[in-house]
N, C-alpha and C positions, 0 to 999 in steps of 0.2 A: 436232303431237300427234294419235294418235291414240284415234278415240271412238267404242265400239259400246253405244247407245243402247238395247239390248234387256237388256243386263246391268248397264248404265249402268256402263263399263270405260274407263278413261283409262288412254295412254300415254305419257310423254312422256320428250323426255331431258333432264337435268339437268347434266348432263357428258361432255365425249368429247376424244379423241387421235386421230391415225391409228391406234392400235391398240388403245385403250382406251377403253371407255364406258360412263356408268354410266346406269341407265333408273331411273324411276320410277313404278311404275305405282297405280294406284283402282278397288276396287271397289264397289260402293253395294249398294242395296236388297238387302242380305242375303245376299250371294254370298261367297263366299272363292275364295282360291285353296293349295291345300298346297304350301309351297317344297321339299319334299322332291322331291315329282311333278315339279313345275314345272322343278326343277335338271336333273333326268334327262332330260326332255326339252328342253331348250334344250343340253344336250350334243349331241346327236343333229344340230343345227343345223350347217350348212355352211358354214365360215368363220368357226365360233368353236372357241377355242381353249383356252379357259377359262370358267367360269362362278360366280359368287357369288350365293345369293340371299338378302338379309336381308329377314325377313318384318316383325319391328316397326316399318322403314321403311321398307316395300314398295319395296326398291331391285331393282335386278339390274345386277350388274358383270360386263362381258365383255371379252376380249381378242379382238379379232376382227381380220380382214384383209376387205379390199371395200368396196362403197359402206356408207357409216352408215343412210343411208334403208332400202335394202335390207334389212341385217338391222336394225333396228326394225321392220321388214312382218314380217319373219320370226318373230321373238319375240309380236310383235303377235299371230298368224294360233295359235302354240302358246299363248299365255295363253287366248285366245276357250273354245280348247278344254279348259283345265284348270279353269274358272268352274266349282265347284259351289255346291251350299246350304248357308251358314252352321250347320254344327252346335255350337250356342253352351255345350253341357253336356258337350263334348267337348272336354279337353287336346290339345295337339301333343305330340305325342310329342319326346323327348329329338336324336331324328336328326332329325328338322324344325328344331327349336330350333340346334342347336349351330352350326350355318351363320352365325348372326346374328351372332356375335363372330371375329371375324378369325382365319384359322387359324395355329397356332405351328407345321407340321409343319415349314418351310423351315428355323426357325429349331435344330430339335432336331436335325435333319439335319444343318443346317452347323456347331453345337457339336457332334457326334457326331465328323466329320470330324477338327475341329479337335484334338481330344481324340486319336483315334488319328496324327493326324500327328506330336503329342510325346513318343506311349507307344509305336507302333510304327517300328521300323526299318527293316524292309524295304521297298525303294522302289516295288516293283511294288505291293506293298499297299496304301503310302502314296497311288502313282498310282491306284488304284482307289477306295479311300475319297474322294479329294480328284473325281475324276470327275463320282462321280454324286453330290456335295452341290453341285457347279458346275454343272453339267449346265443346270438350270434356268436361271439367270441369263447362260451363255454363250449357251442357246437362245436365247433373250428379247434379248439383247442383237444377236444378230443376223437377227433378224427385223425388229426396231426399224428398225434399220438398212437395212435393204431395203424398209421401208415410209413412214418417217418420213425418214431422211437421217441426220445426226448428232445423239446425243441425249446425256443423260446416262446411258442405258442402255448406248451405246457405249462410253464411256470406260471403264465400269467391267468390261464385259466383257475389254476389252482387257490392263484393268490384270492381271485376274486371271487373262486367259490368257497374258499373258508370265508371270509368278511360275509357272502350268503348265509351260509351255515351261524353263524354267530347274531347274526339277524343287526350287524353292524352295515345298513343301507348307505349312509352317508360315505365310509370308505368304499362299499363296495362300486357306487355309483361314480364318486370320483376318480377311483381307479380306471373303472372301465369309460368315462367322462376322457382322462388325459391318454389313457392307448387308441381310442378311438380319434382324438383330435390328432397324436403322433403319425398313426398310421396315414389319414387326412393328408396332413400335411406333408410325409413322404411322399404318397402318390404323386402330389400336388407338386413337390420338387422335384423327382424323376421326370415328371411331364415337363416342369420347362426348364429342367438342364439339358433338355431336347430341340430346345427354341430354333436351333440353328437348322438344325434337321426338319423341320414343319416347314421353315421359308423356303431354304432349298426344293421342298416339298410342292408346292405351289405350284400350280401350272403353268406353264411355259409357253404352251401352243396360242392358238390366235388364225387371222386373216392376213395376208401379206399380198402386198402389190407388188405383179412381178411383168416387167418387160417383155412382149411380144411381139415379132416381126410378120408380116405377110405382106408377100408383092412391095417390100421396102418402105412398105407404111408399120409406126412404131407404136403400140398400142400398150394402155393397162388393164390388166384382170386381176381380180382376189379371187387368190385362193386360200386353203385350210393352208395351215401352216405341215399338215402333214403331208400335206402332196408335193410339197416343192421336193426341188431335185437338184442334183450337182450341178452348177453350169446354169442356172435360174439366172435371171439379172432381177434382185429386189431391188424397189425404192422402198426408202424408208423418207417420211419425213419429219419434224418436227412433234416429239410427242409421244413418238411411236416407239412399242419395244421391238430390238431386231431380236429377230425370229431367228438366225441362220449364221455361223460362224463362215468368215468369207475378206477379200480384199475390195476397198472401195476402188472403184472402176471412173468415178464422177462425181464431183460435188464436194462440200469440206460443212462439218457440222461439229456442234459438241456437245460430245455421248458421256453421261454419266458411267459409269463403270461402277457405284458403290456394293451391286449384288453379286460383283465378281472380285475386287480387288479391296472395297471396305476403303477407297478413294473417294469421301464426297467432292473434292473439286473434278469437275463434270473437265476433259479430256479434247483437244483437237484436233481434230479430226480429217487429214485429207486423203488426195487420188496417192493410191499403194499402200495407204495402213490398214491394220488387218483390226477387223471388228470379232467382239463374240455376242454368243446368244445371250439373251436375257438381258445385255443393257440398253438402255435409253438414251434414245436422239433429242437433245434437252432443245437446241437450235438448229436451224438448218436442214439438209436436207441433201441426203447423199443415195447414191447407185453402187449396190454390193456386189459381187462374184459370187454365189455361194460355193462354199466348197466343204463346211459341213451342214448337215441337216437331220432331224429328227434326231433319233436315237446318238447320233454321230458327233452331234454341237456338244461344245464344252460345257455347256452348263447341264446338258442330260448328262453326260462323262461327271461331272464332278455330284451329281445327284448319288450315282453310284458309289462313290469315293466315301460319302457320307455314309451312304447306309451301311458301309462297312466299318465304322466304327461302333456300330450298337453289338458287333458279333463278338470284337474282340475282346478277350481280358486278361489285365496285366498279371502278372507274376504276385505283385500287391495286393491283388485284390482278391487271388483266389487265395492268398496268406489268411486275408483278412476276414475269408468269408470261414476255412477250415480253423483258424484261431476261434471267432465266435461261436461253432459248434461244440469243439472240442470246450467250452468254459462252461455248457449249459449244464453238466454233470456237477462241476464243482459245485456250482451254485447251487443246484438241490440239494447238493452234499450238505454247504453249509448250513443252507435252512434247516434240513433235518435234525445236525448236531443241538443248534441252537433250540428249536422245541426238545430234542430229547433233553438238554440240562433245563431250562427253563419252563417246559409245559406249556408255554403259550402259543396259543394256535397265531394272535395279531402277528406277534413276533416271527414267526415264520409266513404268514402275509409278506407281514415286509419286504423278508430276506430273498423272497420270490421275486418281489419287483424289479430286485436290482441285476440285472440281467445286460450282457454285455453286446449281444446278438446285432441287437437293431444299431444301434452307432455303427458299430464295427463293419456290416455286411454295406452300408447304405453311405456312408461318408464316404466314402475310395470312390467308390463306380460314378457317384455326384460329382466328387472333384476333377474326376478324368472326364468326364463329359463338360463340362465347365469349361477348363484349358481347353476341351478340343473347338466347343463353341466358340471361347475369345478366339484363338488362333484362325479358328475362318472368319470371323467378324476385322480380323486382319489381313486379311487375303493368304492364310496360310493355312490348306487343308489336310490334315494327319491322321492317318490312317486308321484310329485307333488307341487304344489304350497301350497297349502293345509297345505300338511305334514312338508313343511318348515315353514311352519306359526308357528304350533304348536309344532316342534320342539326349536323353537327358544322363545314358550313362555314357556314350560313344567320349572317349578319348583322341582319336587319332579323326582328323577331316582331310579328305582326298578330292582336289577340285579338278575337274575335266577342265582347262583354261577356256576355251570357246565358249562364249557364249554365255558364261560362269564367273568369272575373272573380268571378262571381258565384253564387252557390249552384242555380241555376236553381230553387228550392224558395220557392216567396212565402208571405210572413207578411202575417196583419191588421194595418193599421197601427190604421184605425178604421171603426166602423161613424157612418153618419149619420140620421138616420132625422126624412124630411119628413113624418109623419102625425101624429097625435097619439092616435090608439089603440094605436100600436107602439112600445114601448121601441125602444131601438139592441139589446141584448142578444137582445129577443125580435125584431127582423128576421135578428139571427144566428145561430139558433136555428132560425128560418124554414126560411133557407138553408140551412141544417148538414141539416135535416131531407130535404132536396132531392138535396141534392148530395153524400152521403156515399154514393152509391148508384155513384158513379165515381172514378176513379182519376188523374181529370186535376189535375196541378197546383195551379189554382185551388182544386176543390174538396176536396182534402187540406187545403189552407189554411186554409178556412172551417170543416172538421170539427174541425179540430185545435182551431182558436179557440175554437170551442164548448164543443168537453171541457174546456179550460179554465177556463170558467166553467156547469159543472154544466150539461153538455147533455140536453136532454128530447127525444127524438122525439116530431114532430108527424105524426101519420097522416094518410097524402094519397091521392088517386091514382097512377095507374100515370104514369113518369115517362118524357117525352121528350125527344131527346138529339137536338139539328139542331146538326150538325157545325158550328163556326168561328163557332158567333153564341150559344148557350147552352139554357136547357132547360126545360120546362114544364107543368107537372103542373095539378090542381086538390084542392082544400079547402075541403071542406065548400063543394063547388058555385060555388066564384069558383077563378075561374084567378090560377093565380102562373105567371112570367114573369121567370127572371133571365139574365142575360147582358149584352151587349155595347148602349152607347146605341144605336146604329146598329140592331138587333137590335127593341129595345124601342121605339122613337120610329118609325123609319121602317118597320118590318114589321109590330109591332103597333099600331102609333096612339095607344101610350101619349104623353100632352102633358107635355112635358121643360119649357115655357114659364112657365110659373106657379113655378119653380123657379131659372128662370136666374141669378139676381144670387147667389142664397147657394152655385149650384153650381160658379159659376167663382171662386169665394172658396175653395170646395173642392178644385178640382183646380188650382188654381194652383201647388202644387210638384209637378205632374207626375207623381205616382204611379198607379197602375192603376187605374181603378175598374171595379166592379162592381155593375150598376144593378138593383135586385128590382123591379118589378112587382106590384101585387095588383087585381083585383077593377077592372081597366080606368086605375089611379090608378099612380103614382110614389110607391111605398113609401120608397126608400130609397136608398143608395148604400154600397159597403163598399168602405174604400181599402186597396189590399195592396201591396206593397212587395218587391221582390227582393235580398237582402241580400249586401253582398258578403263573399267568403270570408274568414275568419280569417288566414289564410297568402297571401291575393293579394300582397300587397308586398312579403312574404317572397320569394316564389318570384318575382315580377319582380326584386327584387333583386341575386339568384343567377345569374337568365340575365347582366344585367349586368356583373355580375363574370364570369362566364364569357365574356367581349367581346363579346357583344349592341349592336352599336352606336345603336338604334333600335327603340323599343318604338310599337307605334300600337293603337288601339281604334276597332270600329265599333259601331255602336251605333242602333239607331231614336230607341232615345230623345231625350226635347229637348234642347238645346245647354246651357239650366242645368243637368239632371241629369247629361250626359255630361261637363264642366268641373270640376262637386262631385266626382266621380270620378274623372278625370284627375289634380285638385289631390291627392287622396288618397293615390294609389299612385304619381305620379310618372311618367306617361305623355307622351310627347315631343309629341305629337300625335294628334286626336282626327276621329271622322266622324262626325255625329251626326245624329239624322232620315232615318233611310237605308231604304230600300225593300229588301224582301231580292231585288231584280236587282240591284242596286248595288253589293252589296259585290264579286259576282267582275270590276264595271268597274274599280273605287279599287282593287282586286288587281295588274290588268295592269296599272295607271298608275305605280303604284309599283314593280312590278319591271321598268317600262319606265325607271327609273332608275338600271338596270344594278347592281342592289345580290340578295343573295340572300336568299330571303324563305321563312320559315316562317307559317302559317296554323293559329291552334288556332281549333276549331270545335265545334259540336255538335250544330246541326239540319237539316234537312231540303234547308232553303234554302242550307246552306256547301258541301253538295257541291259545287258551279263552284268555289267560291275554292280548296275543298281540293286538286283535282281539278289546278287551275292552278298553284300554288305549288308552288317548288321541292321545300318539305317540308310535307306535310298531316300535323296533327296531330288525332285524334277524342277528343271528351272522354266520358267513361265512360258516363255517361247517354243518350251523343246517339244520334241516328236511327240506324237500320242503314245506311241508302244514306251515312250521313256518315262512319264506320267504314270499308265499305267503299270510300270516296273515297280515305280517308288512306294515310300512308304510315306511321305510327305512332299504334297505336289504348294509350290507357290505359286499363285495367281498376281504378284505384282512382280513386274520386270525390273527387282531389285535384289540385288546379292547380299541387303542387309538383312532381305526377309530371313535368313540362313541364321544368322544370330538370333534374330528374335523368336525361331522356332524354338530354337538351340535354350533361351533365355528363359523362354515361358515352360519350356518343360521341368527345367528346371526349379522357376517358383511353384509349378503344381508338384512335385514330389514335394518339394519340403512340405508343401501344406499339406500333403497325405500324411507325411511323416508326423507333424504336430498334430492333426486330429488324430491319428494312432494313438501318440501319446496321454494327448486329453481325455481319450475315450476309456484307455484302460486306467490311467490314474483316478478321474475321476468317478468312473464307476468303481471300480476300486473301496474308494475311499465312502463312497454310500453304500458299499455292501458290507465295509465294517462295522458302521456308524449302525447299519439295521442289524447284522447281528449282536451286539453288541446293547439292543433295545434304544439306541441313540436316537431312534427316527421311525416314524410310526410309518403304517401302512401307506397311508395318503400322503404322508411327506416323499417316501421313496417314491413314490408314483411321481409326483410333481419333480425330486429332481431327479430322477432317472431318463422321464420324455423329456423334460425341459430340456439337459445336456443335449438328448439327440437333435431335437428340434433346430438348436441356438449353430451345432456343429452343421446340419447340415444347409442351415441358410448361408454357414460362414461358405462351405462350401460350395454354393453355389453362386457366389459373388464371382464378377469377370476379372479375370486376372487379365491387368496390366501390361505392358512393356515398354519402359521408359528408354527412349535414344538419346 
């Protein structure tokens, strides 16, 4: 790959032949590149021979001869120099654009041909029409051939320059009539078995109104979306797409989500729920936090995700691509046999057409990009061809419970309260007062409880947030102190003692607590509870039935709480009390029992297990680094997505498998049929593309998943 860090410009290749390659290149911080310029100059390039450039997938396809490195420098050295500045108010024009969809000229040429081959007589005519609509495909086919060895390019040139040679126009023309429409229509499918990847593709950025303060007066300014910054207060309102992944701060609205989670019922929206980039405020009108921006928003993150499935490729498909090389001998073999006993050149036409190449090389890579399309058109982004591979073989699922299992979202179970000047309500009250000033977890829990029962703001001091132990403010001149025992007893010197017997009465079924503090004393304690999902048994059910032979759970928790849970959903085996180094050890141990293993995760700590495991799965909420670990991220905050990744992988292998099958039987049985004189030149031609045609539209159908 190459990387020029002043324009911040990636290049890399995604595909290549010995004559063919396809590049992919990245521009950032604001730069473009115009594919019209960019075309015209990579023609000028020495050793290419052709040029495609599609802009909505910043590809570029070339037919080149020489080293691959070499022109990559080459193309490399003219992109640096076609880098201008994003003029964002500015259309491409109609001749920039038109390049991105596959061109039909070959195709109206060789029907043009074919056409005068029926209506005119004259042979000299004929031979001239029939010329130059071959012309291309006899060059191509013997260039191949001098640079590659034997290809499927060969054959077909061959075919169609005996039918020349026999001064037979009408095969020759229909032959190169149906390779030229096949070929068409592959491009034409590889291009929107990509459909998901162009949307993704789309721009993002924009204007955004964002909150400013002077002298206590409250103002709005627009800016570019790329200048916002951590800590911005956007409004967004009605209509509008947010810009900025972040928590609403003020307001309640409802935000479509369909370009993130493939959800059309539009989502509501209030103060502490977390928004991302790229959806739509359908009603309403809310005040965001941001806290990601640019490069850093989940929908730039999942842009990335995407383009990492055009690199990878399966096990399958490199089968599929070294099977169709290796067949291209027999099949000359056969033709050969068949004119040596019979002498007829048609008959080896034929045996020429029927060639296994094109099905075999183009149905796999179609179908796996397909599945990876539905799967995000379901809020499920996968990695890759790869990653579906090994989704779809993984045996054994290993679920982190937080978060996974469970709603990672805690509820009050109760409040307790050791003082006698403080109800239980008014220590939740307390706290709601405290801790509705952040976004974490716990204290969503505690706000929430409070709105419940008629919450009053208590006015405090300015409030302190010490990372991983809790937070502490003052009122009315006595300090409050809530968070973690550890926190409160050994940092603050509040005495837990005078409490002990009624507090291990309390925490004896293991639930979370959370200990208040006041005025130097042990206020309280509020016990919260992490609930499990609606659909967890559902969707462990499912992998099940989709031959999951082995489901396990890790868990900190204690061995009672993790057992009550186990017994619940029907988990084979459990790890409980676990330290978060632990889990990516119990990872290796178990896939050191030579079984295939998936890993769904969500925080910070699962990156090693995800990272290790055959197949990492991230759950919708979790850390960025655990996302980025996996090899299939879910964008809806649902444990059922787990199955239906699980499900769809599944229906797309079987359909690679059937079009495998189709592809060799059926060609097969037309290479008998033409040696054998069963089927004339033009017939093998018709079913030969038809088969590939019919497979790879089957293939490119969205695969389903029915709940």
């Amino acid at each position: 790959m190459y990387k020029n860090n002043e324009h911040a410009l990636l290049l890399s290749i995604i595909h290549s032949t010995k004559s063919r390659a396809r590049f992919k290149y990245v521009t950032l911080n604001g730069f473009k590149v115009n594919p019209l310029q960019l075309r015209v100059e990579l023609d000028k390039i020495e050793g290419i021979y052709s040029v495609r450039v599609n802009s909505i997938l910043n590809n570029i396809i070339v037919e080149y001869s020489g080293d691959l490195l070499e022109i990559q420098n080459r193309i490399y050295k003219v992109l640096s120099k076609q880098i201008t500045i994003s003029n964002k108010h500015n259309e491409e024009s109609y001749i920039a654009l038109r390049d991105e969809i596959p061109s039909s000229a070959e195709v109206v040429r060789a029907g043009t041909a074919l056409i005068s081959s029926s209506i005119v007589n004259n042979k000299p005519t004929q031979m001239g029409f029939s010329l130059i609509a071959c012309f291309p495909l006899l060059f191509s086919g013997i260039r191949e051939t001098m640079e590659s060895g034997l290809t499927s390019r060969t054959l077909e040139a061959m075919a169609v320059a005996i039918s020349l040679y026999l001064q037979d126009f009408k095969t020759a023309n229909s032959t190169n009539f149906m390779l030229a429409l096949g070929e068409y229509i592959e491009e034409l499918t590889m291009y929107k078995s990509d459909d998901l990847i162009k949307e993704l593709s789309k721009p993002t950025g924009g204007l955004a109104w964002v909150e400013t303060r002077h002298d206590d007066e409250v103002s709005l300014i627009q800016v570019d979306s790329n200048e916002l910054k951590v800590g911005d207060i956007v409004v967004i309102g009605a209509g509008d797409t947010i810009l900025v992944d972040g928590h609403i701060l003020e307001g309640e609205a409802l935000v479509n989500q369909i370009s993130m989670t493939g959800e059309a019922t539009p989502c509501q929206k209030n103060r502490g729920d977390r928004v991302l980039s790229g959806t739509i405020v359908q009603e309403g009108k809310i005040k965001v936090w941001a806290e990601g921006v640019g490069e850093d928003t989940a929908m730039s993150k999942i842009k990335t995700y995407i383009e990492e499935t055009l690199v990878q490729k399966s096990k399958r498909e490199l089968e599929a691509s070294k099977m169709a090389d290796s067949l291209v001998p027999i099949t000359l073999g056969l033709a050969t046999l068949s004119y040596v006993f019979t002498k007829d050149l048609m008959r080896l036409a034929s045996v020429l057409q029927a060639d296994y190449s094109c099905a075999l090389k183009l149905t796999t890579p179609v179908t796996f990009k397909a599945a990876i399309s539905s799967a995000g058109k379901e809020g499920i982004i996968i990695k890759g061809a790869k990653s579906l591979e090994a989704l779809q073989m993984s045996e054994v699922f290993i679920f982190d419970k937080t978060g996974t299992l469970t709603n990672g979202d805690l509820e009050v179970l109760s409040v307790h309260s050791f003082s006698q000047e403080f109800s239980s309500d008014e220590i939740l009250n307390l706290a709601a007062s405290i801790e509705e000033h952040y976004f974490h977890p716990v204290a969503q829990a505690i706000v929430k409880a409070a709105k419940a029962k008629d919450f009053t703001h208590i006015h405090h001091d300015e409030v302190t947030f010490i990372v991983a132990h809790g937070v502490k403010s003052e009122i009315g001149g006595k300090e409050v102190i809530i968070g973690s025992r550890h926190f409160l007893e050994d940092d603050e010197k509040i005495p837990f003692a005078p409490h002990s017997i009624r507090m291990n009465e309390i925490l004896k079924d293991g639930d979370t607590p959370l200990f208040i503090g006041y005025d130097g004393e042990l206020l309280g304690v509020i016990l919260l509870k992490d609930v499990l999902r609606d659909n967890a048994k559902v969707a462990l059910d499912r992998l099940r039935a989709s031959g999951v032979k082995e489901i396990i759970m890790l868990t900190g928790d204690t061995k009672q709480k993790a057992q009550e849970v186990a017994d619940i959903l029907g988990i084979n085996r459990f790890y409980a009390e676990l330290l978060p180094t632990q889990k990516a050890e119990i990872l290796e141990d178990i896939m050191k029992e030579g079984k295939k293993v998936a890993f769904v995760g969500d925080g910070i700590n699962d990156a090693p297990a995800l990272i290790k495991a055959d197949t990492g799965i991230g759950m919708c909420k979790g850390a960025d680094i655990a996302k980025a670990s996996a090899d299939v991220v879910l964008l809806r905050d649902d444990v059922e997505s787990v199955a239906d990744a699980r499900e769809l992988a599944i229906m797309c292998l079987n359909k690679v498998k059937r079009s495998f099958k189709i592809t060799v039987g059926v060609n097969s049985l037309i290479l008998g049929l033409a040696s054998l004189g069963k089927l004339t030149a033009i017939q093998t031609a018709f079913a030969h593309n038809g088969t590939t045609i019919a497979l790879l539209l089957n293939a490119l159908q969205r695969i389903k998943v029915k709940r």
